[in-house]
C-alpha positions in Angstrom: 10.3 -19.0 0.5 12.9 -16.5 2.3 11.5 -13.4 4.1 13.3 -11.2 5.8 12.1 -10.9 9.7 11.8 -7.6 10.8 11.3 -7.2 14.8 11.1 -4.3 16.7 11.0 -4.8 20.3 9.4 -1.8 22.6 12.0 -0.9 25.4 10.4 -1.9 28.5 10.6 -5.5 26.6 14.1 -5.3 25.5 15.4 -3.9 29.0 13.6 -7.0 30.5 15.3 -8.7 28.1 18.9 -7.9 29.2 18.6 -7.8 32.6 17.1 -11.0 32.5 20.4 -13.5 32.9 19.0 -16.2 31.0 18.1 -13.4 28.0 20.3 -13.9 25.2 19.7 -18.0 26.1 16.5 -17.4 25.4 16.7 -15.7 22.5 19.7 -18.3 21.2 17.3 -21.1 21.5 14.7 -18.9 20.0 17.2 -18.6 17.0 17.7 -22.6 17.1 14.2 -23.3 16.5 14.0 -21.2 13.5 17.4 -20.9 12.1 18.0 -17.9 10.6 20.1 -18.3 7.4 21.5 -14.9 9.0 20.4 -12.5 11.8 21.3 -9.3 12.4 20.8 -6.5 15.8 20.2 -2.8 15.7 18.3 -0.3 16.2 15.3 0.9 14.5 12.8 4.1 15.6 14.5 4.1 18.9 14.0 0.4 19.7 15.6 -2.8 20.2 15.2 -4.6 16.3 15.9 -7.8 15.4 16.8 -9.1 11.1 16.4 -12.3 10.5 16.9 -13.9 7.6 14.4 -16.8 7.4 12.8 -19.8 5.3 9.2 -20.5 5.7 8.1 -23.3 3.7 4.5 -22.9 4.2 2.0 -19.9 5.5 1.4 -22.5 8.5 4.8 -21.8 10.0 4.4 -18.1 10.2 2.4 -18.4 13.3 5.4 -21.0 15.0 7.7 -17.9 13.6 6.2 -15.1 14.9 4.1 -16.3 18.5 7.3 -16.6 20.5 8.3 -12.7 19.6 4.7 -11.7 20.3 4.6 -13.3 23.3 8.1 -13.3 24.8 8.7 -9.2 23.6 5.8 -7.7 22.5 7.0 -7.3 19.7 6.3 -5.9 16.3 6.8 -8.4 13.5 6.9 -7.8 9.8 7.1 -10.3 7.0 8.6 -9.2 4.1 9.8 -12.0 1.2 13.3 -11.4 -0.1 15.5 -12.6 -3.1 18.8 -13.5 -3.5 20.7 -12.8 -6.5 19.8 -16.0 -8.3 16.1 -15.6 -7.8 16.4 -12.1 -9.2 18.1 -13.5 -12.3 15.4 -16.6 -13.0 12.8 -13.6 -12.2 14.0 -11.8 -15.1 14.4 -14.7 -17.7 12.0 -14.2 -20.5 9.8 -17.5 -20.5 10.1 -20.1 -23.2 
C-alpha cells in the first residue's frame, strides 16, 4: 500500500545533519533501503521536512521505515496512505 512519509526533523537534528560531511550519504542510503517512488525537501513549521513517497507491503515494515528517522533525527514521522489516480477511479466503481 502507498503512504505518503511525512518527516519533520527538529533543527538541532537537521543542523547536525549538514554539517555532518557524510550527511546527505547517509540520508542517500537511507533512501536506498526504502526507495521512495518519489521524495521531496522543504520546510514545514519551521523545520527541516522530508516527503516520501513510499510502498509498505505489510504493517511489519513500518517499524524498518520509520526506526532509522527516529533514531538517526529525532524525528517526527507520520503515516498517511495515498492514492493515485487509478486507485481513486476503482474506489469509485460501483460493485457488480
Amino acid at each position: 500500500m502507498r503512504f505518503l512519509l511525512h518527516v519533520r526533523i527538529p533543527t538541532e537534528a537537521g543542523n547536525k545533519m549538514m554539517q555532518d560531511p557524510n550527511g546527505i550519504r547517509k540520508l542517500e542510503e537511507y533512501m536506498n533501503m526504502v526507495k521512495p517512488e518519489a521524495a521531496y525537501f522543504a520546510e514545514d513549521c519551521g523545520e527541516r521536512t522530508f516527503y516520501f513517497v513510499v510502498d509498505v507491503a505489510s504493517a511489519d515494515m513500518i517499524p524498518r521505515i520509520a526506526e532509522p528517522l527516529f533514531q538517526d533525527y529525532n524525528a517526527k514521522v507520520e503515516f498517511h496512505p495515498a492514492m493515485v489516480l487509478a486507485d481513486l477511479k476503482k474506489a469509485s466503481q460501483k460493485p457488480s
